[in-house]
N, C-alpha and C positions, 0 to 999 in steps of 0.2 A: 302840297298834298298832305296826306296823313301823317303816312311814313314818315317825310321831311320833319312836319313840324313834331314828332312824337321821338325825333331823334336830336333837336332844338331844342326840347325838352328836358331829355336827360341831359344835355351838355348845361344847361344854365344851373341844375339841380344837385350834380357830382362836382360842381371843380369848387375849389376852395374860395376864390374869387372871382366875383361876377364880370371881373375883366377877363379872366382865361374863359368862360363861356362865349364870351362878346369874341373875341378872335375865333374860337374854333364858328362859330355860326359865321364869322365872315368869311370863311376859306368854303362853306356850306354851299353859301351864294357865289363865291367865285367859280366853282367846280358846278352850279346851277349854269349859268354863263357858259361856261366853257364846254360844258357837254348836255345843255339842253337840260328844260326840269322835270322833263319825262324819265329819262337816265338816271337824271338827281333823284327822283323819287322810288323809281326801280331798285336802285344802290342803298337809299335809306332803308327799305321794306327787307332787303337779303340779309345789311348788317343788324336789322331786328333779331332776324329770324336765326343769326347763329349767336345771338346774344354781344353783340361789338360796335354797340352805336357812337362809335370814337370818330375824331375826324378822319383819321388814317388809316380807317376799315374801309370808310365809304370813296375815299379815297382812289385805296390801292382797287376797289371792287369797277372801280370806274373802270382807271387805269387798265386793266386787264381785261375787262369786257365781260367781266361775270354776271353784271347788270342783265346780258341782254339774252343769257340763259336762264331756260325756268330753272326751278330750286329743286326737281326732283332729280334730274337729268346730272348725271355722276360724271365725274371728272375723274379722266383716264388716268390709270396706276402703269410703271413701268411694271411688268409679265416679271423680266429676269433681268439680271446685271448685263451691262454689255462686254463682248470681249477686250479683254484688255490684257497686256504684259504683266502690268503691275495690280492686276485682280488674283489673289491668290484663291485656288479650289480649296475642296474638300479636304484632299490629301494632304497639305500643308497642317492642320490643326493635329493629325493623327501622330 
């Protein structure tokens, strides 16, 4: 797709020799394979879009299923700390 090839792109055009471009586009294809090139292109289009068209953005984006959420839809923050012995409060700093 686009994506893909516009992130095949940047990897032949930043690395210093056109052999490290040539591996990172074959790990491209491998993770194409391995997770379908609808995925692969899903993953290229996300790591465009927070500017990390590395192999190990698109990668880890696999890996974790970020692919297969839209881009506006927020990823949940922990609220508070959890309880714990070894979580010091307030009162300790004072």
């Amino acid at each position: 797709g686009t994506a893909t090839a516009a992130v095949v792109r940047w990897q032949m055009e930043h690395r210093a020799h056109p052999e490290q471009g040539y591996r990172s586009c074959l790990g491209l294809m491998r993770l194409g394979r391995e997770y379908g090139h609808d995925r692969l292109e899903a993953a290229c289009a996300r790591a465009q879009s927070i500017r990390a068209p590395h192999y190990k953005s698109v990668a880890s984006i696999l890996s974790c299923g970020l692919d297969q959420r839209s881009l506006d839809t927020p990823i949940p923050a922990q609220a508070s700390l959890p309880l714990h012995e070894n979580v010091r409060g307030p009162d300790y700093y004072h």
